[in-house]
N, C-alpha and C positions, 0 to 999 in steps of 0.2 A: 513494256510492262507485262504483267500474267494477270490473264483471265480464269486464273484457278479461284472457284469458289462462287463465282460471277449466277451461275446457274440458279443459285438458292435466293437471289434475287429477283428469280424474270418466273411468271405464273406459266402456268402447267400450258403449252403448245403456244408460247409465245412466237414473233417473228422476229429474226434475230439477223441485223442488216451489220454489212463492212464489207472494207474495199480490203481486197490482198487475205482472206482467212485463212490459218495456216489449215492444211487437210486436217491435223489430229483435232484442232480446235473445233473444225466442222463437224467430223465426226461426233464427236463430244457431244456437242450440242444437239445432234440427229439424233444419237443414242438419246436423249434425254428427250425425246419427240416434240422439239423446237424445229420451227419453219428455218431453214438458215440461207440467205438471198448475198451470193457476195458481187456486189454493185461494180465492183470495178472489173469483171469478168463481161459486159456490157462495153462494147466497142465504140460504140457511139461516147459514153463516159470518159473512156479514154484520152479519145482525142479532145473533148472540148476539157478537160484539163490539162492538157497540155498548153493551151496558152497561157493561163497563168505559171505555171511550172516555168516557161520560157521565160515569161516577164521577170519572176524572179532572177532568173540565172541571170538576166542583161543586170537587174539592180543591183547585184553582188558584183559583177563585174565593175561597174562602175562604181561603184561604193571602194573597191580593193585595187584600185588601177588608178595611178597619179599624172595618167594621159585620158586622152578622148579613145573612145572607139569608132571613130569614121579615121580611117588611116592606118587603124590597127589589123593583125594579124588575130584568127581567132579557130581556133582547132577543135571540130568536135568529133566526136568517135563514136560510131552508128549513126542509125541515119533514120529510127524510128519515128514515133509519133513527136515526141517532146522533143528531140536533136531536129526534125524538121522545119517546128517551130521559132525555134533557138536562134538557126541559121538564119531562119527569115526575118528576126527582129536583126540580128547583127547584120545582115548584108543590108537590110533598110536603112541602117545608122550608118553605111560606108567603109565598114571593114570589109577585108581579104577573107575570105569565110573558106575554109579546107574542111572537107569530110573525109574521115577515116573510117574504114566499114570491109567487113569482112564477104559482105552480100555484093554481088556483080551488077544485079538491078537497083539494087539503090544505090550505088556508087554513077549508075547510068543516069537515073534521075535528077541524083544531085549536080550530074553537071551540065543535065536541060536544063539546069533552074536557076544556072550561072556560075555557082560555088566551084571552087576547085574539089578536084577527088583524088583520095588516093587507097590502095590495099591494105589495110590493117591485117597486119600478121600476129601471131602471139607468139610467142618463144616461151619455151619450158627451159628456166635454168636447174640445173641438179646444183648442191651442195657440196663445198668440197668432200665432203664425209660421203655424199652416193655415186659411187665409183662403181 
């Protein structure tokens, strides 16, 4: 959605909280000499959202999946805060849990922690047309 106009709403040096604020948005609101706190640049935040974030991924899996996930194969790619959690609910349930990750150290990690690992590569395709 847009927060254009939002300002003529919030009194003169309001305190002005969100997770993820785009810079212009910040800006914006500094030029307008509002406090602006973006909460999810808080590390600590981070991670304890990530287990819900996780919880949900396992319930849309099984929600979208006409088998169990103890048995099943399950692919996640990176290995951050939320892909950490992720892993750990599916290898809890008894899936094959694979980390794809472009990072050497947490491909190391993830496989102290039992998961398989493997090198996530990117590949740049060109268009027939960029010759």
């Amino acid at each position: 959605g847009s927060f254009e106009g939002i300002e003529q709403h919030l009194e003169g040096g309001a305190l002005v909280l969100g997770g993820r604020i785009p810079d212009d948005l910040r800006k914006s609101f500094e030029a307008k000499g509002f406090e602006v706190v973006d909460y999810y640049g808080d590390e600590s935040l981070r991670i304890k959202n990530a287990l819900p974030t996780a919880e949900g991924v396992v319930m849309l899996a099984m929600e979208n999946t006409p088998f169990t996930i103890n048995g099943s194969s399950v692919l996640i790619t990176g290995f951050g805060a939320c892909a950490k959690q992720t892993a750990k609910l599916f290898y809890a349930l008894g899936a094959r849990v694979l980390i794809a990750a472009r990072n050497e150290t947490q491909l190391a990690e993830a496989q102290t922690l039992g998961y398989l690992a493997c090198q996530l590569i990117t590949f740049a395709f060109n268009s027939v047309d960029d010759k």
